[in-house]
C-alpha positions in Angstrom: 0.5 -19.1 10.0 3.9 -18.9 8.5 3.2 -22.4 6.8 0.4 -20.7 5.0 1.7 -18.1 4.0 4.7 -19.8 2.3 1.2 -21.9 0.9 -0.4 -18.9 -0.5 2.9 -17.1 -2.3 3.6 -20.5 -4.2 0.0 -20.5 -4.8 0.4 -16.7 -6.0 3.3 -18.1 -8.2 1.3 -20.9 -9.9 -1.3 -18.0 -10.5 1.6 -15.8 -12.3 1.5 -13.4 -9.5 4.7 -13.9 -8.6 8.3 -15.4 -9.9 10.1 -18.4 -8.4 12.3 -15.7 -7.2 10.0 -13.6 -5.8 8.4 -16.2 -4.0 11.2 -17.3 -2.1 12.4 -14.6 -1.2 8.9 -13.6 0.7 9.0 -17.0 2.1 12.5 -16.7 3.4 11.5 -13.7 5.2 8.4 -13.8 7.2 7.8 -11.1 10.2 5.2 -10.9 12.4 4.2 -7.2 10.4 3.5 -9.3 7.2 1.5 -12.1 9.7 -0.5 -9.4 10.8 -0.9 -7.6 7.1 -2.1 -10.9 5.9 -5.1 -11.2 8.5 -7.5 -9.6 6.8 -11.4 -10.1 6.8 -12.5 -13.9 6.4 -13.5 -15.2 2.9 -17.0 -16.3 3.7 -18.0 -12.6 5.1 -17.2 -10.9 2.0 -20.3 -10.4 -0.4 -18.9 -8.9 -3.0 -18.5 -10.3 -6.2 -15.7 -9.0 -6.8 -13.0 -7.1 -4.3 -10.7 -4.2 -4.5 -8.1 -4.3 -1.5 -6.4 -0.5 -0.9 -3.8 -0.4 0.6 -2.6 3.0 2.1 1.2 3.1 4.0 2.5 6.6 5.4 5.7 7.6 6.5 5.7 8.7 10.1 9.4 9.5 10.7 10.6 12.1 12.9 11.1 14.7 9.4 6.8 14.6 9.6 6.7 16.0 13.0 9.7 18.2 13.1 7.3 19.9 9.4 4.1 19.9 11.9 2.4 17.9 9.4 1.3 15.1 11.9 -2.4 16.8 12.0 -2.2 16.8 8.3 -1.9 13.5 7.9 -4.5 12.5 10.2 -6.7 14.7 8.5 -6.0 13.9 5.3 -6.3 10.2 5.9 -9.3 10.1 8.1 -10.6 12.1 4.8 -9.5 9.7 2.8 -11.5 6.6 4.6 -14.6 9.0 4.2 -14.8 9.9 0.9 -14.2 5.7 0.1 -17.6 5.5 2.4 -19.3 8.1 0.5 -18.2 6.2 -2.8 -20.5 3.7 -4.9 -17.8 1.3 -4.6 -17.5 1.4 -0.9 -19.5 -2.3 -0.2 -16.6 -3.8 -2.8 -13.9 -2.3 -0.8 -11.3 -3.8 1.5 -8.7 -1.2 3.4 -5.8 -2.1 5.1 -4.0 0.8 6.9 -0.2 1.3 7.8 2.1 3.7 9.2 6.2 3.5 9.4 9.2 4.9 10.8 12.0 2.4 11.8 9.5 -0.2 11.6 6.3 -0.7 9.9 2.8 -1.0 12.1 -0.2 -2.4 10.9 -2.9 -0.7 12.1 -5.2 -2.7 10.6 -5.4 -5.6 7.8 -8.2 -5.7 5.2 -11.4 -4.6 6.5 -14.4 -2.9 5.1 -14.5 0.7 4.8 -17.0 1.5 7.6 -14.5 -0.7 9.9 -11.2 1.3 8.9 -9.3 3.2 11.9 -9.2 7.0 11.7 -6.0 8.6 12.5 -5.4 10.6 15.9 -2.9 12.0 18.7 -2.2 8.0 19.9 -2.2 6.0 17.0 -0.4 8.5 15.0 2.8 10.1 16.2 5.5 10.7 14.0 9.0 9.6 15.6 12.6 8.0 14.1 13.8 7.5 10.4 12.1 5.6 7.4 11.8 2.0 6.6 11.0 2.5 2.8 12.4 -0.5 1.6 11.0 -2.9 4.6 7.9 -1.1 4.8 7.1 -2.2 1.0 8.5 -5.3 0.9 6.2 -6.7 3.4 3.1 -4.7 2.4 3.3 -6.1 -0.9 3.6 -9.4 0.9 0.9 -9.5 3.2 -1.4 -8.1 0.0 -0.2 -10.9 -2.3 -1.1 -13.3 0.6 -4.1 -12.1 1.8 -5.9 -11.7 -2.1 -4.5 -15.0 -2.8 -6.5 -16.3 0.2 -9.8 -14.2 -1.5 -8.8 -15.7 -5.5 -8.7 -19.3 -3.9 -11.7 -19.2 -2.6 -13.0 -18.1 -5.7 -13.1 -14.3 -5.5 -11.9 -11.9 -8.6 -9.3 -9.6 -6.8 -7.9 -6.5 -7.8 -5.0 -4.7 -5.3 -4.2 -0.9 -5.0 -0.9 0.0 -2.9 0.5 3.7 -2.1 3.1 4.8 -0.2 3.1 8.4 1.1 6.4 9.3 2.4 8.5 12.7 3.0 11.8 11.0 2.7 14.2 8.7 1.0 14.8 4.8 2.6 17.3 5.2 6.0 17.9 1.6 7.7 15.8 -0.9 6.0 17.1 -4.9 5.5 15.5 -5.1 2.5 17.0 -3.7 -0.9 15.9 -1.3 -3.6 16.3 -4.5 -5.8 14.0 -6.9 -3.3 11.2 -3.8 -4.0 12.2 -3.5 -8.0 11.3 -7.5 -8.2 8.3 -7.7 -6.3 6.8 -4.3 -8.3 7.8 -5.7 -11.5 6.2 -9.4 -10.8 3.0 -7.8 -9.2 2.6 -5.4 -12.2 3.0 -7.8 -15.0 0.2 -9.7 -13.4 -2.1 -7.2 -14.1 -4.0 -7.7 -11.1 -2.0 -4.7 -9.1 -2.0 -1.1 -9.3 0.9 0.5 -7.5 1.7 4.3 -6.6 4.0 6.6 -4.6 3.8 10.0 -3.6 7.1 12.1 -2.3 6.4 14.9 -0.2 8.4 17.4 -0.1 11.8 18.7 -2.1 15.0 17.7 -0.8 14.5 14.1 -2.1 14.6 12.5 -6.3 11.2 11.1 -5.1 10.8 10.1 -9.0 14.2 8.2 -9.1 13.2 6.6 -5.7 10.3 5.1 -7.0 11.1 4.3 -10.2 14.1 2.8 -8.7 11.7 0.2 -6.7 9.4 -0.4 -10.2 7.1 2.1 -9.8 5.4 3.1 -13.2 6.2 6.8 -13.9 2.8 7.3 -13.7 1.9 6.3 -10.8 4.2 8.2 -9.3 3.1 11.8 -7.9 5.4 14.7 -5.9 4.2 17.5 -4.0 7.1 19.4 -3.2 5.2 22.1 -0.7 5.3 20.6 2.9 2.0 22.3 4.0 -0.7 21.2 5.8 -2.9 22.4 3.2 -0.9 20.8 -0.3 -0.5 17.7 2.5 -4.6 17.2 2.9 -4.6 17.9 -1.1 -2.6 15.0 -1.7 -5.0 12.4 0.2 -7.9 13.7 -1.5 -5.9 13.0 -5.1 -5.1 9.7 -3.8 -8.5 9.0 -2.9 -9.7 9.8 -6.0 -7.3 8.2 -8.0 -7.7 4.7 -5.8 -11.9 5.3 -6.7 -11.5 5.5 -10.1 -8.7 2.5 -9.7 -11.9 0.5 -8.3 -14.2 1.2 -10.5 -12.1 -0.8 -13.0 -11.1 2.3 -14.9 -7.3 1.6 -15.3 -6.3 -1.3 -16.2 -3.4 -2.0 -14.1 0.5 -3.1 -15.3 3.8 -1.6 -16.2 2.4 1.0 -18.1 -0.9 2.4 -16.8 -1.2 5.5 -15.0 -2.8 5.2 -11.2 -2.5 9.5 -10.9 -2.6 10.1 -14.7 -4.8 7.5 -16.5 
């Protein structure tokens, strides 16, 4: 599988997905995480003419439990994979879902909506610090793999990625720079819309992600740590990645995922 992958990135660099750079760097560094992030649904099952893959990662460090917000989040998520299935767009919809502490989990690669995990007391417990920089890295990774796989076989792709996350980057391998070059490559291909939300206000959550190439707007704080402004934020990022499907913003450096 690692072969492949290293296959599908210099693939996604003859496309102009990514740089020479940023290719080898991905291939120089392939986990099992970004394996599994990269197994999405097969090719010949998708009917769609065309494809948006969503991408949702959320911070499960120890700060989320020690707020009480772990019933939040599942809330707000398992909302989240609802009002997709209530959308138009839900049959052109592929959702991968991950949570992260230390490490990253995949709970599931790319997978229709009416497939997509719902959050509860076993597969979401919030526990240890936050793998930012790692967690991105290889999300952005596994996406640019796993729509190559789709564009190859002759499907038009289009990728939404947001990160949820109370907290700044404590322990990752990778580097704010590793994230800054992959955002940058991914966004001047126009093909990628990418988005962070801070929670919370004892973190620069709009330095932290513009730090790791995140379009200002894209980037969205809520600085009350409520359950209630919690569940509010996964209803604005399920709008926001709606509209994004729809082929209402035209993604790149300087389109808006939250602000249009």
């Amino acid at each position: 599988m690692s072969s492949q992958l290293k296959n599908l990135f210099q693939s996604a660099q003859k496309g102009g997905v990514l740089s020479a750079e940023a290719s080898a760097m991905l291939s120089g560094q392939l986990g099992a995480v970004v394996v599994a992030g990269a197994a999405g649904t097969p090719a010949e099952n998708i009917t769609a003419t065309d494809v948006t893959l969503v991408t949702v990662l959320i911070d499960a460090s120890s700060s989320i439990g020690s707020a009480k917000l772990e019933q939040a989040v599942r809330d707000g998520q398992n909302a989240l994979v609802e009002a997709f299935a209530g959308s138009r767009e839900r049959d052109s919809v592929l959702l991968a879902l991950w949570t992260f502490n230390d490490r990253a989990k995949v709970l599931h690669s790319y997978v229709p909506v009416g497939d997509a995990v719902r959050l509860d007391a076993r597969n979401y417990v919030a526990g240890g610090s936050t793998a930012l920089y790692d967690t991105w890295c290889n999300a952005l990774a596994a996406n640019v793999a796993y729509a190559q796989q789709l564009r190859d076989s002759g499907t038009p792709v289009r990728s939404v990625v947001v990160v949820i996350t109370d907290g700044a980057d404590v322990g990752s391998k990778r580097r704010v720079a590793d994230c800054a070059r992959l955002s940058v490559d991914l966004l001047a291909s126009e093909q990628f819309v990418l988005a962070f939300v801070g929670v919370g206000n004892e973190v620069d959550f709009r330095a932290v992600a513009k730090s790791m190439g995140i379009p200002d707007g894209s980037i969205e704080v809520q600085k009350q740590t409520t359950p209630s402004a919690l569940r509010a934020v996964f209803q604005m990022v399920s709008r926001s990645a709606i509209r994004a499907s729809q082929g209402k913003i035209k993604p790149g450096a300087n389109a808006g995922f939250f602000r249009p």
